[in-house]
C-alpha positions, -999 to 999 in steps of 0.1 A, spaced: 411 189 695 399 226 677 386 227 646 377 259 640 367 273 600 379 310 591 372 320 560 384 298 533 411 280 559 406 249 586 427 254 614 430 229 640 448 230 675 445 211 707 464 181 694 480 164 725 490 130 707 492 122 672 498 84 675 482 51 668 459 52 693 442 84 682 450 83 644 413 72 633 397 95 656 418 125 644 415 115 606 372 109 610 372 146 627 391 165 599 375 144 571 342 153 584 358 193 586 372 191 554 330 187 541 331 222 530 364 224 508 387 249 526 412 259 505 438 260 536 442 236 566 465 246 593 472 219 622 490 235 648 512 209 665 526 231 694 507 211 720 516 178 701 541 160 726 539 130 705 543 118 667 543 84 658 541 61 624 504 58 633 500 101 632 522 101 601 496 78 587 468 96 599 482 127 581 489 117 545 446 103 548 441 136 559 457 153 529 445 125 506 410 132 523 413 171 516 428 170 481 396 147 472 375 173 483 397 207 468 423 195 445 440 226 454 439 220 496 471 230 506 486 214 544 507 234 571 524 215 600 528 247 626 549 247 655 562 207 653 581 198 687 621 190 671 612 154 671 581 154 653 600 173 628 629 149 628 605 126 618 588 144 595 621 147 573 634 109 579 600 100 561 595 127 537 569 142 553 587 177 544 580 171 510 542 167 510 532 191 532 546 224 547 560 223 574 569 255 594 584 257 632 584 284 659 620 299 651 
């Protein structure tokens, strides 16, 4: 996984799995990122070939995490694989974050 800081926006790539099994990893790395209050965190799911309950999870911390830090932190979901964004929208994901595909 990327994290790379431009300006006032986080962007993060390199995400193969989003699942239990890395969902603490991933949410230490960002919170740690997140430090310097970016205003913007974009998490580029394109190389994401797997979503789970666990990455969901990992997520909503995430946010939680970033809106601690900037109250006005705003979340984009780039490039989600169709199932990923399946889920997103069975579990309201859509609602709390943006979420915005390669169409």
């Amino acid at each position: 996984m990327k994290i790379i800081r431009k300006g006032e926006t986080l962007g993060v790539s390199g995400v193969q799995h989003l699942g239990a099994a890395n969902a603490s990893g991933f949410e230490s790395a960002l919170c740690a990122a997140l430090q310097d209050r970016p205003r913007q965190i974009d998490i580029d799911l394109s190389e994401t070939g797997f979503v789970d309950c666990g990455g969901v999870g990992a997520l909503v911390a995430v946010r939680n995490c970033a809106r601690r830090h900037n109250a006005c932190a705003m979340i984009r979901l780039l490039n989600p694989a169709r199932p990923a964004e399946r889920l997103f929208k069975l579990t309201g994901m859509d609602a709390l974050f943006t979420v915005e595909g390669s169409d």
